[in-house]
C-alpha positions in Angstrom: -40.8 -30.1 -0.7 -40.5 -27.2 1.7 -38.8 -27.0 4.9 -42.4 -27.4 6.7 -42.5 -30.6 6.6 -41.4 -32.8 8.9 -38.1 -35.1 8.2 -40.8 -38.2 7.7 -43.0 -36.4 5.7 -40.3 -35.1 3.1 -39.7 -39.1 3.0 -43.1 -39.3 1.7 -42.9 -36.5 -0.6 -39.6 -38.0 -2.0 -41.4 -41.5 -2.5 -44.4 -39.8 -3.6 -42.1 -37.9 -6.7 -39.9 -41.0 -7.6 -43.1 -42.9 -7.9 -44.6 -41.2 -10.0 -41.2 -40.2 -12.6 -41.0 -44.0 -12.8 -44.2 -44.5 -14.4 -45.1 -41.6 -15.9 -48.5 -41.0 -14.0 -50.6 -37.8 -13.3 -50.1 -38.5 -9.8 -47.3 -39.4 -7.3 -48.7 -40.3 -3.5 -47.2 -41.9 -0.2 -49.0 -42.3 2.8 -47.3 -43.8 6.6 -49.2 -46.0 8.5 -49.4 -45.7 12.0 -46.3 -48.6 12.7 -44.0 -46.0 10.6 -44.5 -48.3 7.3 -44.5 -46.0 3.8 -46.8 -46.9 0.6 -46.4 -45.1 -2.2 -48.6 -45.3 -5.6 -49.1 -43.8 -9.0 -52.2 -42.5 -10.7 -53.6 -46.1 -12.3 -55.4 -45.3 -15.5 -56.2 -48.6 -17.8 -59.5 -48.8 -20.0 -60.8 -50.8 -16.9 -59.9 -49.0 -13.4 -59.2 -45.9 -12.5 -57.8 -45.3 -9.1 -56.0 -42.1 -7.9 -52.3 -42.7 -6.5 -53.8 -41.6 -2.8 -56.5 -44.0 -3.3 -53.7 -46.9 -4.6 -52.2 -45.6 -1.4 -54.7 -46.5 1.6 -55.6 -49.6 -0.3 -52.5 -51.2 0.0 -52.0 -50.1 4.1 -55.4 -51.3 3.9 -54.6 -54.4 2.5 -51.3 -54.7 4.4 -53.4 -54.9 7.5 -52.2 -51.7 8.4 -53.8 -49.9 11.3 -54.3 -46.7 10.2 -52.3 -43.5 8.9 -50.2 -40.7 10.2 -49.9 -38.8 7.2 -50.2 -38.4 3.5 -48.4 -36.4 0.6 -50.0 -36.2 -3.2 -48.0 -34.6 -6.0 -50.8 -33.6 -8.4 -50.9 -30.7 -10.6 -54.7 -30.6 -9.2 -55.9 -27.4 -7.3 -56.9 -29.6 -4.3 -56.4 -33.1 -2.9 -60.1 -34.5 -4.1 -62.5 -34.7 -2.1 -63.0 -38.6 -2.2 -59.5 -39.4 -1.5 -59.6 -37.0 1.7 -62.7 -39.6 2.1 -60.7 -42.5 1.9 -57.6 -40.9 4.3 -60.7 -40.3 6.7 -62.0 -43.7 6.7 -58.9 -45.2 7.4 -57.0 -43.0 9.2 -59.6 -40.7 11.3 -59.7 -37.0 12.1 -56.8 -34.3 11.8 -54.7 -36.8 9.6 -52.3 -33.9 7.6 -52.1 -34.5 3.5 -50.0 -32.3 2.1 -50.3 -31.5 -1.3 -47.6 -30.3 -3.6 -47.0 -29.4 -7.4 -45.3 -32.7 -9.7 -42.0 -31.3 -8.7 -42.5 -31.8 -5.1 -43.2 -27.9 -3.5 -45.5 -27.7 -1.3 -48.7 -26.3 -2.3 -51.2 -26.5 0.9 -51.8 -29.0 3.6 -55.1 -30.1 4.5 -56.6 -32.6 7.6 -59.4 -34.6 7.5 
């Protein structure tokens, strides 16, 4: 990703792009909790549930029993982080939470907040 992002966020970006070349998905993301913790997720796309690797993301700091989020990087060929998994970042993690968004080889593309 680009020299932008902090040392913790290129961590995520890293994650984000290893996830995602393991399994193949449309979609690499990592998120970091607010204790420093990392989740990262691919696109899941079965006959039966769809979830976006964001989405896969907060679920499982949800689930963790995570506090909240610092930050958020999605590798998506996408022209913009949808809208519900900004939602989701949101609900979990509250206002001015950065995503950044980059192309499936990791640059940087834009960063949002929420």
């Amino acid at each position: 990703m680009s020299d932008q992002l902090s040392a913790e966020d290129k961590k995520l970006a890293t994650l984000a792009r290893a996830t995602r070349a393991r399994t193949g998905a449309a979609e690499g993301a990592a998120v970091r909790d607010s204790d420093g913790r990392t989740y990262a997720a691919a696109t899941v796309d079965l006959p039966s549930l769809q979830v976006s690797a964001l989405g896969v993301c907060v679920a499982m700091a949800v689930a963790s029993g995570s506090a909240g989020l610092e930050g958020a990087v999605v590798l998506t060929d996408a022209g913009a982080v949808a809208g519900p998994d900004l939602d989701a970042v949101r609900d979990f993690g509250g206002a001015d939470i950065p995503v950044h968004r980059g192309d499936l080889r990791g640059t940087l593309v834009e960063t949002v907040t929420t």
